[in-house]
N, C-alpha and C positions, 0 to 999 in steps of 0.2 A: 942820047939824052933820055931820061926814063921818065914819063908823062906824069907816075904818079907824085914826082916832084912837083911840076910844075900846074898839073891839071889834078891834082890829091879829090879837088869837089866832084871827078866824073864817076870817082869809087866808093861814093856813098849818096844817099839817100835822103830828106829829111820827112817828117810828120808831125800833124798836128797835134798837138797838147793841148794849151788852154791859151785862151787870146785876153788882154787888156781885165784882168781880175786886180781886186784893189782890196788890201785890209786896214783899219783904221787901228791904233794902238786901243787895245782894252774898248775894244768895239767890232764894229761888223768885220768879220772876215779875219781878223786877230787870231791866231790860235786856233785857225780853222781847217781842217786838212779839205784839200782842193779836189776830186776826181778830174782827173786829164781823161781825154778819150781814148776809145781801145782802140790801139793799130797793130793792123795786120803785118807780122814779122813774117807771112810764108806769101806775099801776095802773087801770084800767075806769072806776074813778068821777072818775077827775079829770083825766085828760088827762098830760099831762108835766108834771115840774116842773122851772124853768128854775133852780134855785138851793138851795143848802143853807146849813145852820149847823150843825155837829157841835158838839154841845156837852157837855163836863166835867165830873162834878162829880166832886171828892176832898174825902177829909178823911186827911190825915197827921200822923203823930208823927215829929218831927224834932229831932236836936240841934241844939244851939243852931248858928246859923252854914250847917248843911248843908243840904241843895236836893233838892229833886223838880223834877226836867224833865218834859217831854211834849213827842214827837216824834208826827208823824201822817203819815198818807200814805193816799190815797185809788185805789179800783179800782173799771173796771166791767165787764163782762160780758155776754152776751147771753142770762144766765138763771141761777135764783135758785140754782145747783147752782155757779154761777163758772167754766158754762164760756166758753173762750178769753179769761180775768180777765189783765187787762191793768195795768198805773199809770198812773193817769190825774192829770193835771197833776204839780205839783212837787209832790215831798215837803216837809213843813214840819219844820225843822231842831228837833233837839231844843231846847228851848228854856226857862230855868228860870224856872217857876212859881210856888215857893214857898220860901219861907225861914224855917228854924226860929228861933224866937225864941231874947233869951237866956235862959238855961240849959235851952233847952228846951222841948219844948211838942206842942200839936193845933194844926195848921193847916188851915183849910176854906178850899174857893172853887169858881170854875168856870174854864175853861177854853174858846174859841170860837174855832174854826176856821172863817170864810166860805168855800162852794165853789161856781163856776161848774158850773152841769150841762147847757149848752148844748151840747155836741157830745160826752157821755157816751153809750154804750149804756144802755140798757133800767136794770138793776140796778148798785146802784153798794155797795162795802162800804168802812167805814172800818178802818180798823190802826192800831192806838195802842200805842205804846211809853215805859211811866213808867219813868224813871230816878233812883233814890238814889242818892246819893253819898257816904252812909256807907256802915259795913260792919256789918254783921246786924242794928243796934237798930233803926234807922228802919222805918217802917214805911206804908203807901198803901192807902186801900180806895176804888175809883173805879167810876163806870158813867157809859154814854156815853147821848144821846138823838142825832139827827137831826131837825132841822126843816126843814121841805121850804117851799117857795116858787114866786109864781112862773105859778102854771099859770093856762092862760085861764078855767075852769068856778070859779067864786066865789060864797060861800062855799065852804070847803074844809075846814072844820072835822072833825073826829071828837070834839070835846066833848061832854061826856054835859049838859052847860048849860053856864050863860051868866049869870053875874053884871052886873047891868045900876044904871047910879048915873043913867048920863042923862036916862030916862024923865021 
């Protein structure tokens, strides 16, 4: 039996992004690119990590019809302060995520950005920009994670356990 079927979460990693950020359509935080925090892709206990997954999650209130986008864009740096922070690969074009039902409604999901971190510096941050396209009802509450991938030292877990069916 090979574990990284069954146990896939002890061979990666996650990090913090941004917790509980909220934009209001054609208001605060609308069209507003986000800085996530810088995290350390080389940190002591595990070597490099060759690969990411940024990942979404929202829950919005939308009229019926009208759309939240997510646009992303990634940097890295040579230290967790962003200095000499650069753009690193293509920005990912805003792009719509979600559509409110009819006459309205909560829309949930995630959202997953794959990113190459092969020829990245040290520290890499994500920027996330949610776009409504109404005007002041709509509403977004989103936080991001980072899952890291990838590195040669395996397991790589930080899980506090390990739920186990195979035994």
């Amino acid at each position: 039996m090979n574990p990284k079927f069954h146990n896939g979460g002890a061979y990666c990693r996650s990090a913090f992004v941004a917790i509980n950020k909220t934009a209001t359509a054609a208001g605060t935080g609308d069209a507003t690119e986000v800085d996530g925090a810088w995290v350390d892709r080389k940190p002591s206990d595990a070597g490099a990590f060759m690969s990411a997954k940024l990942v979404i999650a929202y829950t919005a209130t939308l009229a019926a019809t009208k759309t939240l986008a997510i646009a992303a864009q990634f940097r890295d740096a040579t230290d967790s302060s962003g200095t000499s922070a650069d753009d690193y690969g293509d920005a990912i074009a805003s792009t719509v995520v979600a559509t409110g039902p009819a006459g309205g409604g909560t829309v949930t999901g995630t959202v997953e950005v794959d990113v190459d971190l092969a020829a990245a510096r040290e520290f890499i941050q994500a920027q996330v920009t949610p776009d409504l396209n109404a005007s002041g009802t709509d509403t977004v509450e989103w936080s991001a994670v980072l899952l890291l991938f990838g590195t040669d030292r395996q397991p790589i877990t930080q899980a506090i356990d390990s739920v186990k069916s195979w035994e």
